[in-house]
C-alpha positions as a Markdown table, in Angstrom:
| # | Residue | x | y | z |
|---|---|---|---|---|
| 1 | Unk | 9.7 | 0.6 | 8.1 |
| 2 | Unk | 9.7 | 3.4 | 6.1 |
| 3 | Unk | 7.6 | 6.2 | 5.0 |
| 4 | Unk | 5.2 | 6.0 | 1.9 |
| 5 | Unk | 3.5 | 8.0 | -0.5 |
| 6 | Unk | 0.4 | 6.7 | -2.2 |
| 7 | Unk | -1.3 | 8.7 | -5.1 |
| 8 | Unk | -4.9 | 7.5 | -6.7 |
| 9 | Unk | -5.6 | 8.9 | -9.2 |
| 10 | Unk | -9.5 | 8.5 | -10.2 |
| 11 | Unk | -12.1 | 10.0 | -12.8 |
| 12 | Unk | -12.8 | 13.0 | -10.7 |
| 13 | Unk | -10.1 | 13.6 | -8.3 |
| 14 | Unk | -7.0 | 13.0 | -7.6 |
| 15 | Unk | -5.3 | 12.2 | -3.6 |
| 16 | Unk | -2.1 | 12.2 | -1.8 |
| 17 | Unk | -1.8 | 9.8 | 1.4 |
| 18 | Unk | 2.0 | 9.9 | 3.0 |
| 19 | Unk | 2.4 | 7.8 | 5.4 |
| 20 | Unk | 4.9 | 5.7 | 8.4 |
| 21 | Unk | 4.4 | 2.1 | 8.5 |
| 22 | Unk | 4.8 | 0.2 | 11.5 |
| 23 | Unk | 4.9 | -3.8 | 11.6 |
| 24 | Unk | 3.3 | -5.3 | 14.8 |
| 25 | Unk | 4.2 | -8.5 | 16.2 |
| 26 | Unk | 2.0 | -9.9 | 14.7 |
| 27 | Unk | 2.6 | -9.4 | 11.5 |
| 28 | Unk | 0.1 | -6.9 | 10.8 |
| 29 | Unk | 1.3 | -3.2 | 10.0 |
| 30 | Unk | -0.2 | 0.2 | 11.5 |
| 31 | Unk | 0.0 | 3.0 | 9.2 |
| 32 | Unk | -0.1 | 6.3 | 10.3 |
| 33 | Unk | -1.4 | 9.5 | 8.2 |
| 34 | Unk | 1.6 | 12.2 | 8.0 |
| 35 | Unk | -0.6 | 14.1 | 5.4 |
| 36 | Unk | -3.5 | 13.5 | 3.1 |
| 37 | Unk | -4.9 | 15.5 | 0.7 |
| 38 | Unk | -7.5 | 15.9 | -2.3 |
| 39 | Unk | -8.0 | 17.7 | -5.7 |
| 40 | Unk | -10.7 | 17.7 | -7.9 |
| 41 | Unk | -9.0 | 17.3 | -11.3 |
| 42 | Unk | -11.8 | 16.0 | -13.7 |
| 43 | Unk | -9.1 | 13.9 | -15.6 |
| 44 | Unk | -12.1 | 11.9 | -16.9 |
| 45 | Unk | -13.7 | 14.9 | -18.8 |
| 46 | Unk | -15.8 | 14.1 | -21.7 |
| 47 | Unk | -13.6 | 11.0 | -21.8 |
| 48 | Unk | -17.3 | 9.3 | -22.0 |
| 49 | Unk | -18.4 | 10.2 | -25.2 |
| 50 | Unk | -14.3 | 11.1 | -27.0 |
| 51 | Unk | -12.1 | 8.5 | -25.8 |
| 52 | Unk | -9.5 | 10.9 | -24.7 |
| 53 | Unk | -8.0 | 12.8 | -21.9 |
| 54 | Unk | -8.7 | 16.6 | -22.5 |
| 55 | Unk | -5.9 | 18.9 | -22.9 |
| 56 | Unk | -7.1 | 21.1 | -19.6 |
| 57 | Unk | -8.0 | 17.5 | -17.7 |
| 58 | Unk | -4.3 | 16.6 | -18.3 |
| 59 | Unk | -3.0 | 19.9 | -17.4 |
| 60 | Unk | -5.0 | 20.1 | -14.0 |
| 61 | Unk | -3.5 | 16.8 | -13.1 |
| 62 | Unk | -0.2 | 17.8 | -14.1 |
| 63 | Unk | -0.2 | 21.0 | -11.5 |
| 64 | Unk | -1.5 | 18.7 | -8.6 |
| 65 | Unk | 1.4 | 15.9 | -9.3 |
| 66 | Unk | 3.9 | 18.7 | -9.0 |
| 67 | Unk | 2.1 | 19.9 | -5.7 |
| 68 | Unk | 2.1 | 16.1 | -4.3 |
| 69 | Unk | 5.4 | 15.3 | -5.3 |
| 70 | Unk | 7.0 | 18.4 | -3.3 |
| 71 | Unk | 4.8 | 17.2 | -0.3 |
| 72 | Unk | 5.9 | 13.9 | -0.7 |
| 73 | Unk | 9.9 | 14.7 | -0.6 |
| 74 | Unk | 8.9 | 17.5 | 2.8 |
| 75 | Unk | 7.4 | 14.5 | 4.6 |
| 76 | Unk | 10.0 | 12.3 | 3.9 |
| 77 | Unk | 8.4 | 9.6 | 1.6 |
| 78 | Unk | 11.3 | 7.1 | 1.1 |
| 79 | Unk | 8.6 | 5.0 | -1.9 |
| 80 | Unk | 6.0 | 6.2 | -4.3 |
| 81 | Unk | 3.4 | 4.1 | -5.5 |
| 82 | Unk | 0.7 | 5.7 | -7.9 |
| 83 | Unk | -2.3 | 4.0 | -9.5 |
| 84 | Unk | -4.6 | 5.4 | -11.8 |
| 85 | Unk | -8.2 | 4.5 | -12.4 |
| 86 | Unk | -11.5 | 3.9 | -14.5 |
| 87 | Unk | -10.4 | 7.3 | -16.9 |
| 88 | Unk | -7.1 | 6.4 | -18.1 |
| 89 | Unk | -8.0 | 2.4 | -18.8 |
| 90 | Unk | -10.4 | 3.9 | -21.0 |
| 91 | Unk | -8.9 | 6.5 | -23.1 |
| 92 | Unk | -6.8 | 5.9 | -26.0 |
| 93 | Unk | -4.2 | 9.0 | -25.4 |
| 94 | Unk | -3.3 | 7.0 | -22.4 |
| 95 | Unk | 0.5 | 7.7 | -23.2 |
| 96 | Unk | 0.5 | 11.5 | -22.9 |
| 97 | Unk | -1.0 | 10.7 | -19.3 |
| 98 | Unk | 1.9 | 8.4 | -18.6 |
| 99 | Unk | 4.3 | 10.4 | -20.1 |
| 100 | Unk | 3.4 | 13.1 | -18.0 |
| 101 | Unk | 3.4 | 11.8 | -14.4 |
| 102 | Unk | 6.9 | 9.8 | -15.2 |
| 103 | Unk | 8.5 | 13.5 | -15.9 |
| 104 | Unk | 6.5 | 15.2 | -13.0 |
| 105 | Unk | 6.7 | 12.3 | -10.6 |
| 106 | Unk | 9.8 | 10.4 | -11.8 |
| 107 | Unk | 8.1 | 7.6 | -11.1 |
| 108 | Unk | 5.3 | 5.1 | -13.3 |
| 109 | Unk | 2.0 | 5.1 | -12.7 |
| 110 | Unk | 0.3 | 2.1 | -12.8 |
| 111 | Unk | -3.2 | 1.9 | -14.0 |
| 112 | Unk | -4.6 | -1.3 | -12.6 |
| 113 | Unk | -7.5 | -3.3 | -13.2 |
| 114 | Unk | -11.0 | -3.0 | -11.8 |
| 115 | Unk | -10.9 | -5.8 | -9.9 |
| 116 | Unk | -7.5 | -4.8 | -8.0 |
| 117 | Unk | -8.9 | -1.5 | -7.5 |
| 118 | Unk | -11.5 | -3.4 | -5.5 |
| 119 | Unk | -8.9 | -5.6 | -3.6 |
| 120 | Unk | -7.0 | -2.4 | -2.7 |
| 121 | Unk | -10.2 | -0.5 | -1.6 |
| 122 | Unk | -11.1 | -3.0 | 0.4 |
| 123 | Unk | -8.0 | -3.5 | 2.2 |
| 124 | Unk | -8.0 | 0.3 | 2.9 |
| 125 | Unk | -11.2 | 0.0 | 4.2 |
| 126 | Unk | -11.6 | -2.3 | 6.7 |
| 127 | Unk | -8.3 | -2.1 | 8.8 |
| 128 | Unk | -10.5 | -0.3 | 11.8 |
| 129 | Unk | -13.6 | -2.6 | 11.6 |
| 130 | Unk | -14.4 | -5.8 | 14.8 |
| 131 | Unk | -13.7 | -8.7 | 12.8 |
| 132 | Unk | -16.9 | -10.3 | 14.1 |
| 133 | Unk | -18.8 | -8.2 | 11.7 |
| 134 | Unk | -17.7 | -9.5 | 8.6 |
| 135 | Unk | -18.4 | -10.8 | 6.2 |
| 136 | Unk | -18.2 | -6.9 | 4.9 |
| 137 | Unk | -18.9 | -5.6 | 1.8 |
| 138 | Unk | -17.3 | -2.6 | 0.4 |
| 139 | Unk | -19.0 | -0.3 | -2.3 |
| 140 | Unk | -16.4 | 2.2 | -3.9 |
| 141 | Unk | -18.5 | 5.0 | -6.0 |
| 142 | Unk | -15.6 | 6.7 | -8.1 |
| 143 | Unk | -16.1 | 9.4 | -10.6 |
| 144 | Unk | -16.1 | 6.9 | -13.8 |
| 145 | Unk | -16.4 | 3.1 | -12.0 |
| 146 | Unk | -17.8 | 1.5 | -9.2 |
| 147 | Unk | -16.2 | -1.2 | -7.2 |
| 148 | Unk | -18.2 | -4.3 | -5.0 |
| 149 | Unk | -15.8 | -6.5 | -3.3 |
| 150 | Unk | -17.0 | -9.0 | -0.5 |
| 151 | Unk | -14.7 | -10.6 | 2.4 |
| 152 | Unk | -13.6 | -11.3 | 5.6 |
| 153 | Unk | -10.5 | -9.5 | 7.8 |
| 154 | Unk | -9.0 | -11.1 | 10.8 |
| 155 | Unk | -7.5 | -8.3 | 11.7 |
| 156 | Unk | -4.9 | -8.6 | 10.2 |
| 157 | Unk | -5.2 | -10.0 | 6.7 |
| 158 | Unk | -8.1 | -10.2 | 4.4 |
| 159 | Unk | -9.9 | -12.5 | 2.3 |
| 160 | Unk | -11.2 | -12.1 | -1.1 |
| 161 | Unk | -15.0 | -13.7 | -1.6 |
| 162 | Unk | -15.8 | -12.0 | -4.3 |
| 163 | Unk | -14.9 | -8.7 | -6.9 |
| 164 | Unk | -16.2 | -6.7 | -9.5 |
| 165 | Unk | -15.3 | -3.3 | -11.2 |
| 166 | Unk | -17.9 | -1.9 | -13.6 |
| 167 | Unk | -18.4 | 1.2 | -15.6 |
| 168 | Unk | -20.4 | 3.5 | -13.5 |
| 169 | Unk | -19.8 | 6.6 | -11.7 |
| 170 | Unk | -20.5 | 10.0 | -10.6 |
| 171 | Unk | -19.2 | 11.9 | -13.8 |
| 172 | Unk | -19.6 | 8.7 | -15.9 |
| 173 | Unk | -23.6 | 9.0 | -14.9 |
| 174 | Unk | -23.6 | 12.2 | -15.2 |
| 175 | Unk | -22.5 | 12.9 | -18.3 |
| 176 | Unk | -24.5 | 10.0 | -19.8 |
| 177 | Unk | -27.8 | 10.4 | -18.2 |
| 178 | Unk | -28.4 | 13.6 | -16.3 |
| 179 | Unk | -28.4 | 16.6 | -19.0 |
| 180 | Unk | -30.3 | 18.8 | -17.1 |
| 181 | Unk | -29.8 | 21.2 | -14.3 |
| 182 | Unk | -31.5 | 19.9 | -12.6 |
| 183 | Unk | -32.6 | 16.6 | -13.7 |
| 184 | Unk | -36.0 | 16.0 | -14.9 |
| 185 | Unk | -38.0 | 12.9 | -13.4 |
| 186 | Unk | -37.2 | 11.5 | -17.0 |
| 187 | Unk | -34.0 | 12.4 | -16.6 |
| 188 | Unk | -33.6 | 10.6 | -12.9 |
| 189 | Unk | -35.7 | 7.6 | -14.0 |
| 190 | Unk | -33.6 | 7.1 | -16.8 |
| 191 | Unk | -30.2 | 7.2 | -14.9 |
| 192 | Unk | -31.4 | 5.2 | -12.3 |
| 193 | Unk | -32.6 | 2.7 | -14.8 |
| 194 | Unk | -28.4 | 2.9 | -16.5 |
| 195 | Unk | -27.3 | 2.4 | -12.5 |
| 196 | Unk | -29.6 | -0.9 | -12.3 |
| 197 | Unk | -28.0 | -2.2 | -15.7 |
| 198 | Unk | -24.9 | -1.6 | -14.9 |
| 199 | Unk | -24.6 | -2.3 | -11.6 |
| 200 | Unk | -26.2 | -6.1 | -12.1 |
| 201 | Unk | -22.8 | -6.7 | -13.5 |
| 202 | Unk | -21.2 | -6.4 | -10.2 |
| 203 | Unk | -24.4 | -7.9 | -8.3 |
| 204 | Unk | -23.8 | -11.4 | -10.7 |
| 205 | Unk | -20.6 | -11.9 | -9.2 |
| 206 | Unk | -21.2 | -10.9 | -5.9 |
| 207 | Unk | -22.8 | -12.4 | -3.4 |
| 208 | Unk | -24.2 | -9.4 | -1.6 |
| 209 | Unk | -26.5 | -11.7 | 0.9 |
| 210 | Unk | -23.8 | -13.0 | 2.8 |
| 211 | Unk | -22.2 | -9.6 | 3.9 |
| 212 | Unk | -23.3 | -8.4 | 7.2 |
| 213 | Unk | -21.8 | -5.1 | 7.2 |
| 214 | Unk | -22.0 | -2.5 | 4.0 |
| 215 | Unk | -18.9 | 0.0 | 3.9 |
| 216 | Unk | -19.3 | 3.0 | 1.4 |
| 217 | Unk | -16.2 | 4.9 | 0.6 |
| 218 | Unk | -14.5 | 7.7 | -1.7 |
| 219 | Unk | -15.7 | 11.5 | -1.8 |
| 220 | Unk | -19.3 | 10.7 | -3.3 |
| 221 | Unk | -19.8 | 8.4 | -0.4 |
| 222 | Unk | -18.6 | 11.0 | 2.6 |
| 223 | Unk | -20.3 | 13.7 | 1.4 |
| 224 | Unk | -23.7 | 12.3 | 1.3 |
| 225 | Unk | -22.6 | 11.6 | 5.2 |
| 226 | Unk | -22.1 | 14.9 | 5.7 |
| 227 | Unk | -24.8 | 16.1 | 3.9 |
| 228 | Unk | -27.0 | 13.7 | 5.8 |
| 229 | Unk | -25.3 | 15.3 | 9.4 |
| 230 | Unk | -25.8 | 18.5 | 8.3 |
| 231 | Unk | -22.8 | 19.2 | 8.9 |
| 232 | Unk | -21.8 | 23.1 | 9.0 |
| 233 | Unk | -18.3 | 22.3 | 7.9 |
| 234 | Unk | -16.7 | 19.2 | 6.2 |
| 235 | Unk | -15.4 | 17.2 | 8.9 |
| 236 | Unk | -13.7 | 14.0 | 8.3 |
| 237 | Unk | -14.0 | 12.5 | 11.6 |
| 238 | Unk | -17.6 | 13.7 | 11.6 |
| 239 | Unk | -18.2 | 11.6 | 8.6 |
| 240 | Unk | -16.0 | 8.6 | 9.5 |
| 241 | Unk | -17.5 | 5.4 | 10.8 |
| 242 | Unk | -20.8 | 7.2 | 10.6 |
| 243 | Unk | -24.1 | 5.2 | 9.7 |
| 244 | Unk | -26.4 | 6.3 | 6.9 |
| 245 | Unk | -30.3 | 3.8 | 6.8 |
| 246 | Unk | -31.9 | 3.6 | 3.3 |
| 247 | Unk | -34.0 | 6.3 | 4.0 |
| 248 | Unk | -31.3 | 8.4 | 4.9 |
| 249 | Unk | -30.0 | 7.8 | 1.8 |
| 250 | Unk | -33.0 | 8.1 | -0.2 |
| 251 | Unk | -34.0 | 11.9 | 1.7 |
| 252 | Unk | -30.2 | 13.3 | 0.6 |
| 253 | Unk | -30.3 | 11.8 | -3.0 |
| 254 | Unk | -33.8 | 13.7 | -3.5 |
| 255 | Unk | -33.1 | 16.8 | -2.2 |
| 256 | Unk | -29.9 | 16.8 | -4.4 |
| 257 | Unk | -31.5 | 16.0 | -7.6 |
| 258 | Unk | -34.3 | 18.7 | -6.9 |
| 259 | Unk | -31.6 | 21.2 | -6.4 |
| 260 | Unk | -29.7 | 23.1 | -9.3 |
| 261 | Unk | -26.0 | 23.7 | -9.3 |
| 262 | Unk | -26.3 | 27.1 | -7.1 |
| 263 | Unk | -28.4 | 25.4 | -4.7 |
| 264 | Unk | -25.8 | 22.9 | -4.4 |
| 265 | Unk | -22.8 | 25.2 | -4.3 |
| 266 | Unk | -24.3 | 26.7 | -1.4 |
| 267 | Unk | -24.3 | 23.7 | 0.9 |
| 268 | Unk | -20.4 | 24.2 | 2.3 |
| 269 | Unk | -19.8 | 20.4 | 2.7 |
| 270 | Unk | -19.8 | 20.0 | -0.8 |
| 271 | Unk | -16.3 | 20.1 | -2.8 |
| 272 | Unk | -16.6 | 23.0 | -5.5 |
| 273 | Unk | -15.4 | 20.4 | -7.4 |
| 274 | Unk | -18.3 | 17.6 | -6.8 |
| 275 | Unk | -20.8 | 20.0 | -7.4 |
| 276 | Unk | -21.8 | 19.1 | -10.8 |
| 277 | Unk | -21.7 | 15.2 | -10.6 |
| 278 | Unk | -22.8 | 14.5 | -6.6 |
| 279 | Unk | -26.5 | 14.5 | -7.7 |
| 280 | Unk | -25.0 | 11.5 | -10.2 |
| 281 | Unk | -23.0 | 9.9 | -7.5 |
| 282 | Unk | -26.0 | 10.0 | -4.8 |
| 283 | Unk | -27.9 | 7.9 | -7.7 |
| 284 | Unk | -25.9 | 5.4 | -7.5 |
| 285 | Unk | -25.3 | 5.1 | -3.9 |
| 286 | Unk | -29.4 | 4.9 | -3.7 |
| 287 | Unk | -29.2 | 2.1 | -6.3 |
| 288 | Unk | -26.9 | -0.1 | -4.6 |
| 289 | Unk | -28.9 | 0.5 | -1.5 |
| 290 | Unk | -32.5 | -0.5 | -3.4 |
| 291 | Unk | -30.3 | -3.8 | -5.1 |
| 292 | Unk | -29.0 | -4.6 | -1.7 |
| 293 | Unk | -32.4 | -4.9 | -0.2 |
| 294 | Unk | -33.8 | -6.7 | -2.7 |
| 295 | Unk | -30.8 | -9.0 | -2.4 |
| 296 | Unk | -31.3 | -9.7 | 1.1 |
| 297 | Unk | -27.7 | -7.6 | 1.7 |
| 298 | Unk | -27.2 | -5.4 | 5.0 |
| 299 | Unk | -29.7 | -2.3 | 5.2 |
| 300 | Unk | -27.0 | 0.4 | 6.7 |
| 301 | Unk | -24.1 | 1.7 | 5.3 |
| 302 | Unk | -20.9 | 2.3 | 7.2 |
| 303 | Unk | -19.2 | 5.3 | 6.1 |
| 304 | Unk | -15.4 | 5.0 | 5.5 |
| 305 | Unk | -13.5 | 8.1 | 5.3 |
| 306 | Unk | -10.4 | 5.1 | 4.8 |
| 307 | Unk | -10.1 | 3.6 | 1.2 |
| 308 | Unk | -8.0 | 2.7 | -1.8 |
| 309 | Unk | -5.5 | 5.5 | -0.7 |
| 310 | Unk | -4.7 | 3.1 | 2.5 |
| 311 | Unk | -4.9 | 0.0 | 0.6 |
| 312 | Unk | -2.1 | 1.4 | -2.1 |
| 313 | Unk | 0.2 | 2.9 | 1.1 |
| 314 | Unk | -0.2 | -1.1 | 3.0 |
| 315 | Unk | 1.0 | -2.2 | -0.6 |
| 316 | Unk | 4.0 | -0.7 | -0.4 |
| 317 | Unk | 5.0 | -2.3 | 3.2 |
């Protein structure tokens, strides 16, 4: 089978996954990681409160395609599949982003809907999990949308329950509800009360009490992990299939939203490029976790360090 590149494309960063695929006998197919890496891009800038993709957002993301498409032909990617997210669904210069990443990538990008978002994050996500603990639930907290998709995994294919994409984020959040540096309790009470709302979206079409296991993926997700570890370093297998309890949770998301942007810069785990919008991110996280229990859902997350990035490189088997 042969070797794949997979590119996602989000709100706040953008990621590289090439990869060799492997069909068992069974049908199923192993997929093993030739190189992975991450950007911070903000292509979602202001894209909240304009509509558009910013000049310098575009320009960012431009310079990482060119990066991950040299990568990509080194490792030997024979097929390219790239999806983009919440940010470009939303603004209406959509065609200079597409434009772009065809001349850069000589390929299309695809922006795809919410809930396939979901189906591919899930997918990602569980490959390594007993499938005796499902049903799972997997929680994707992206930069401008948050994904909620319950179902069960064999072990080798997966089933949909239930899926739901809705508008909120770590910069989405952010830039709608935290103004200040750092937050005021008004400030915090008042995003938390814009996560609730939202977030119900997802929670009506969801069935969150028949999940046994909670999965939490993407960057906002990890580095709370890490954070949580105190980690010295960023460490993905540190962070991967780690466990984080609601108080867990709720201890990092206060000490983050009592602490200003140096504060934050300072802790090394953190991605200079998360700094601004993990206070925002941690939010959420502690709102699906106070939802979940009052939902009767499962009371620890599992952290995932695999996501959408694995569910786009299965796609392309």
């Amino acid at each position: 089978m042969p070797r794949v590149a997979a590119i996602d494309c989000g709100t706040n960063s953008i990621r590289l996954l090439v990869a060799e695929l492997t069909r068992r006998h069974d049908g199923s197919v192993d997929l093993r990681d030739l190189h992975r890496e991450m950007r911070v891009v903000r292509l979602g800038q202001g894209v909240d409160a304009t509509g558009r993709l910013a000049p310098e957002a575009l320009e960012r993301t431009r310079e990482a395609l060119a990066a991950y498409t040299i990568a990509a032909r080194r490792k030997g990617a024979e097929k390219v599949r790239m999806v983009a997210t919440s940010a470009t669904r939303d603004a209406a210069n959509r065609d200079e982003f597409f434009a772009m990443t065809r001349e850069v990538l000589g390929v299309e990008a695809e922006v795809i809907t919410g809930d396939e978002e979901a189906r591919l994050s899930f997918t990602g996500a569980v490959g390594e999990q007993d499938p005796d603990d499902g049903p799972f639930l997997v929680a994707d907290v992206g930069g401008g949308s948050t994904e909620l998709v319950l179902g069960t995994w064999d072990g080798a294919q997966a089933e949909i329950l239930g899926a739901k994409s809705v508008d909120i984020g770590c910069v989405r959040i952010t830039e709608r509800a935290l103004p200040n540096d750092p937050p005021t309790e008004e400030d915090v009470e008042a995003a938390r009360g814009v996560a609730r709302d939202v977030l119900a979206e997802a929670f009506d079409v969801v069935d969150v009490a028949k999940a046994q296991t909670w999965i939490g993926v993407a960057g906002t997700v990890t580095t709370l992990s890490a954070l949580a570890q105190d980690l010295p370093e960023y460490d993905s297998q540190a962070t991967h299939l780690s466990t984080m309890s609601r108080a867990t949770i709720d201890r990092v998301t206060a000490e983050l939203l009592a602490a200003d942007h140096d504060a934050r810069a300072a802790k090394p785990v953190i991605h200079p490029g998360r700094v601004d919008v993990i206070g925002g991110g941690a939010l959420v996280v502690q709102t699906l976790a106070d939802e979940l229990g009052k939902r009767g859902g499962p009371d620890r997350l599992v952290v995932s360090e695999k996501d959408i990035l694995d569910g786009i490189a299965l796609s392309l088997a």
